[in-house]
N, C-alpha and C positions, 0 to 999 in steps of 0.2 A: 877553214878559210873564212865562213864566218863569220866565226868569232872573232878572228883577228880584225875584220872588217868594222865589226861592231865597238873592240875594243876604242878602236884609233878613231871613230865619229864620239866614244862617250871622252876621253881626254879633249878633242877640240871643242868640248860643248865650253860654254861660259860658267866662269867659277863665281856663285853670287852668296854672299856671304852680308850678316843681317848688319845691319851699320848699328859699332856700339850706341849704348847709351849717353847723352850728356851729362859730364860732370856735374856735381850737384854747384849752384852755385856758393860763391864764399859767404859765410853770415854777414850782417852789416850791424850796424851798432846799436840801433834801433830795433831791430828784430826779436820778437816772443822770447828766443833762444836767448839768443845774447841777455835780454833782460831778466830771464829765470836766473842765468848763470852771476850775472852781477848781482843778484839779491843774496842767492848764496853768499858769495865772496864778503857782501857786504855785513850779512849776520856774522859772519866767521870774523870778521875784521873786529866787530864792536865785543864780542865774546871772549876772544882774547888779548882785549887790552887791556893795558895793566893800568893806566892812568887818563886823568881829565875827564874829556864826554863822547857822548856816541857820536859817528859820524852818518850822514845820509847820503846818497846818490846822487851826486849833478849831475856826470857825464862821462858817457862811456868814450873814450877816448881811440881804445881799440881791439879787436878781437882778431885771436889769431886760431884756427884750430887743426891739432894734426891729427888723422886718423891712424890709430894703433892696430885697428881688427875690427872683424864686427861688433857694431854696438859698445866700443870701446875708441873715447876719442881722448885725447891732451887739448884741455885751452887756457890758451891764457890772455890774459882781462889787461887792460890799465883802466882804470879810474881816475875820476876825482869826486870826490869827496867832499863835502862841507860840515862844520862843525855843528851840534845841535846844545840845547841848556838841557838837554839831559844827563848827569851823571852816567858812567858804567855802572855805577852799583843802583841806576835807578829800576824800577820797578815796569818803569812806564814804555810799554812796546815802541821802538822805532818808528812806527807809522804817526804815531801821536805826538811825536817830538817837534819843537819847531827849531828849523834853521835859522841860526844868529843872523840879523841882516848886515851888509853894509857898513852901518851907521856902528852898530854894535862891536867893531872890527871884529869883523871874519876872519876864521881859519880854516886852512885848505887841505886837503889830507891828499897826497898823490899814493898810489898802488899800484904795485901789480902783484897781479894773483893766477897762479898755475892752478886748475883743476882738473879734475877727472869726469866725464861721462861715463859710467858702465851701464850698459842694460838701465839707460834712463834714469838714470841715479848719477845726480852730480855731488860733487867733494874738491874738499878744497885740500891740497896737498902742499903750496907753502905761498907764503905773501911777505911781500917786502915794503913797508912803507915809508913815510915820512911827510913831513907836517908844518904847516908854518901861516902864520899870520899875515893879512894883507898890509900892506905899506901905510903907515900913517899918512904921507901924502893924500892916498886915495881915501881915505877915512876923511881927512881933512877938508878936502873939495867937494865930496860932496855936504859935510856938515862941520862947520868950522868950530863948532862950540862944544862937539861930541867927545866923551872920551875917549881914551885912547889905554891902549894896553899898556900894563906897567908889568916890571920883571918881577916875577913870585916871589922873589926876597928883601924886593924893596922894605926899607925900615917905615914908613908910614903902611905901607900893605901889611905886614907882618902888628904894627899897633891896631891897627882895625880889626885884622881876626882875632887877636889877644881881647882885643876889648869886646866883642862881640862874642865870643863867645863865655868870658867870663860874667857877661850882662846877663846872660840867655842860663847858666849855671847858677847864679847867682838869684835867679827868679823861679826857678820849677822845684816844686816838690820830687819830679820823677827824678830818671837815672841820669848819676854823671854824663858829659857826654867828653867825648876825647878829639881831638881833633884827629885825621884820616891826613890828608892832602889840602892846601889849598886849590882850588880848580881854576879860578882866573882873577885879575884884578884891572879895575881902571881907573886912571886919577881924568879929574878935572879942575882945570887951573883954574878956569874962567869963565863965568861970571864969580862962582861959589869955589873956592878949595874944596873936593869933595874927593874922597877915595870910594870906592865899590868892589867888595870882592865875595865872592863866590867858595866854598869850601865846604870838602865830606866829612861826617863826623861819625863817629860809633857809639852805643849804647856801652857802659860801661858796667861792673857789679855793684858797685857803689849808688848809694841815691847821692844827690846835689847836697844833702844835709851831712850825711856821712864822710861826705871829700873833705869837708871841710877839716875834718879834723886830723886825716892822713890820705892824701889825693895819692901816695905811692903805692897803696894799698890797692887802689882801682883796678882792674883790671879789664879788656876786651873780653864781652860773651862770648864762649866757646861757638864752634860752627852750628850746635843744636838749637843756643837762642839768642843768636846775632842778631842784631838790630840796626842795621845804619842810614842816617840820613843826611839833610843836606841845609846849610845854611847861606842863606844871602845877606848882609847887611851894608848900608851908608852910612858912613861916617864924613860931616862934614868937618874939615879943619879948622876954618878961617872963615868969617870974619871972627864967630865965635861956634865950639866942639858944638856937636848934638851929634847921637848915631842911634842909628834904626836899626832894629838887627830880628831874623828869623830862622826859626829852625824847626823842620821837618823832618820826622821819623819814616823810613818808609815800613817798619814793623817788617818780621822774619821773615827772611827769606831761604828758602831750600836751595843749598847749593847745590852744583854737580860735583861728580864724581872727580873727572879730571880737574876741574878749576871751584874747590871749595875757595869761599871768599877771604880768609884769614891767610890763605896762601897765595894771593894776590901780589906782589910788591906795594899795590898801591894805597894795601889797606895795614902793614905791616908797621909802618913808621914808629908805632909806640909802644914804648917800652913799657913796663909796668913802674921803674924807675925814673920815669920820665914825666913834668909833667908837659900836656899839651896845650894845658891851657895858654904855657908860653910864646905861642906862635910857632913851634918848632915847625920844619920845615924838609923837605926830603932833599938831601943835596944833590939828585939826579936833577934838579930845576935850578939851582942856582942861577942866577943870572939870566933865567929865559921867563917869555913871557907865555908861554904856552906849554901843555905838555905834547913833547914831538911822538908821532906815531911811530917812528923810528925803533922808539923803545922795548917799543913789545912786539912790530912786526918786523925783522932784520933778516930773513932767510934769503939765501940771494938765489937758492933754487929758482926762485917765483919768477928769476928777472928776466930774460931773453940775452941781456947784453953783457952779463955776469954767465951765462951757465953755457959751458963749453959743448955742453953734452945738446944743445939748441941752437946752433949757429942763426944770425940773422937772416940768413940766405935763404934759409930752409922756412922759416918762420914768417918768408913776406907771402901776407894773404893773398893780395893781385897777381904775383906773380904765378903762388901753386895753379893757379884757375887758367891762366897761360900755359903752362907749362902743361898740363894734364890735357889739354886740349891736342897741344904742338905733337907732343907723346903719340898722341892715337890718332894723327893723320900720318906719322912717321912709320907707324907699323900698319897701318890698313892702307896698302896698295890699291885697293880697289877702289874707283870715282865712288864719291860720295853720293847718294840722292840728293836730289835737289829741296826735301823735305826737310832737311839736316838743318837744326837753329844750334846756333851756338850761347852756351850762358849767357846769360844777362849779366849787364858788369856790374862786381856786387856794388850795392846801396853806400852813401857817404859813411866814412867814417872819419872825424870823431862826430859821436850822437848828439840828438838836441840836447839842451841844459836847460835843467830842471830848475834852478833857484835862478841863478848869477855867477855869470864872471869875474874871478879875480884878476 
């Protein structure tokens, strides 16, 4: 008796059960996190491009992340991007590069990039990009005299690198050099006709005295003693020619494994039958005035609004942090403490910007 007694006062006792944890809050775009993971994204981005220059960080536009298990998340990034005068094949670390201003017309690189967290270890699993110059208007208002982008095939861009490079052969004792890509060009009408164009070149086996006498013979240094670098030159038109022209070796470089340099597209162009001196030209740029990031980063894994397998639903940041909340007052019956805070709403996204708006 009792025990039965005893039984029936311990069920009417109060069932007090520890009140979960708060969901972690969602990252913001400005966050440590976020910012490790877009450095990644953005090394990965400049490493496997096949053409033009490296891009740099302006703003984190948005982060989304899904947890897989422990210590194993999914994020994915958008960016934007700005264009910098560094070559891909340059030498010169990202942090050292400066972003084209403005004036220089800018180019914009949009992304997004899926990664992986494991065990504090981020990776970049696919990115999707693409690329484009700001509006000549905007060029024009703020500087009315500035040049302005012309298309990489144009016939007076295409006479500048011809002439600028056979200036530059035509004066060094050292190695042929081959044209690679041209990398960008700008005419200016006015006050001066002036063209400016930008272009990668390679070390050849031939020296500048040896072309001379069979330039088909030339060849690209194997991956062991490649040599590439990078020429600028002005050429004015009108009232009367004169052109300035330079060029810069950045000496060997050790490739990697997955991406030696000669298997690049963007350092492929030339033939041994070919010469480069002629302006030749990669017809992946016809007609455009930039090289689009499009070209080398096109997985559409990376994208949210392309990959089936990531519905948008599932992918909105605000909402999980809701939802994971709603979730655990749905299944815990029991009054909350009054100690009980709920997340902080995550921080603004999209992030400050680092250079300028296009």
């Amino acid at each position: 008796m009792k025990a039965l007694v005893a039984f029936i006062l311990l069920v009417q006792l109060p069932i007090h059960r520890a009140a979960p944890a708060a969901p972690p809050a969602p990252l913001g775009c400005d966050d440590p996190e976020s910012e490790a993971a877009a450095e990644v994204a953005v090394s990965y981005i400049n490493g496997h491009s096949h053409h033009g220059y490296k891009f740099a960080l302006n703003r984190i536009e948005n982060i989304r992340v899904l947890p897989q298990g422990v210590n194993n998340d999914i994020i994915f990034l958008e960016l934007d991007l700005l264009e910098t005068t560094c070559h891909i094949l340059s030498p010169t670390p990202l942090a050292n590069c400066t972003v084209r201003s403005i004036t220089e017309h800018a180019v914009e690189g949009d992304c997004d990039v899926k990664l992986q967290k494991l065990d504090g270890k981020l990776s970049v699993l696919a990115s999707k990009c693409h690329s484009h110059a700001d509006s000549s208007e905007d060029v024009l208002q703020l500087c009315p005299q500035c040049p302005l982008l012309a298309s990489l095939n144009n016939t007076e861009v295409l006479a500048a690198v011809t002439a600028a490079l056979n200036d530059h052969n035509g004066k060094t004792a050292d190695a042929y050099l081959r044209l690679l890509e041209i990398g960008r060009a700008n005419i200016q009408h006015y006050p001066v006709h002036t063209v400016y164009v930008e272009f990668a070149v390679a070390a050849t086996n031939c020296s500048a005295e040896e072309a001379k006498d069979n330039v088909e013979a030339c060849q690209l240094l194997p991956d062991d003693k490649s040599n590439f670098g990078f020429c600028k030159a002005t050429m004015v038109m009108s009232p009367s020619q004169d052109l300035q022209a330079d060029c810069q070796l950045y000496g060997h470089q050790v490739p990697t494994p997955d991406f030696p340099f000669l298997s690049r597209p963007g350092v492929t162009y030339s033939q041994p039958s070919q010469d480069t001196s002629a302006g030749l030209l990669p017809s992946v740029v016809q007609g455009f005035t930039n090289h689009n990031l499009r070209l080398s980063h096109n997985n559409p894994v990376a994208s949210e609004s392309s990959s089936s397998e990531f519905p948008t639903s599932v992918l909105s940041a605000k909402p999980v942090a809701k939802r994971a909340v709603a979730e655990v007052a749905q299944h815990d019956k029991v009054a909350r403490p009054v100690s009980f805070v709920l997340p902080p709403p995550p921080p603004p996204c999209p992030g400050k910007i680092r250079h300028f708006k296009i």
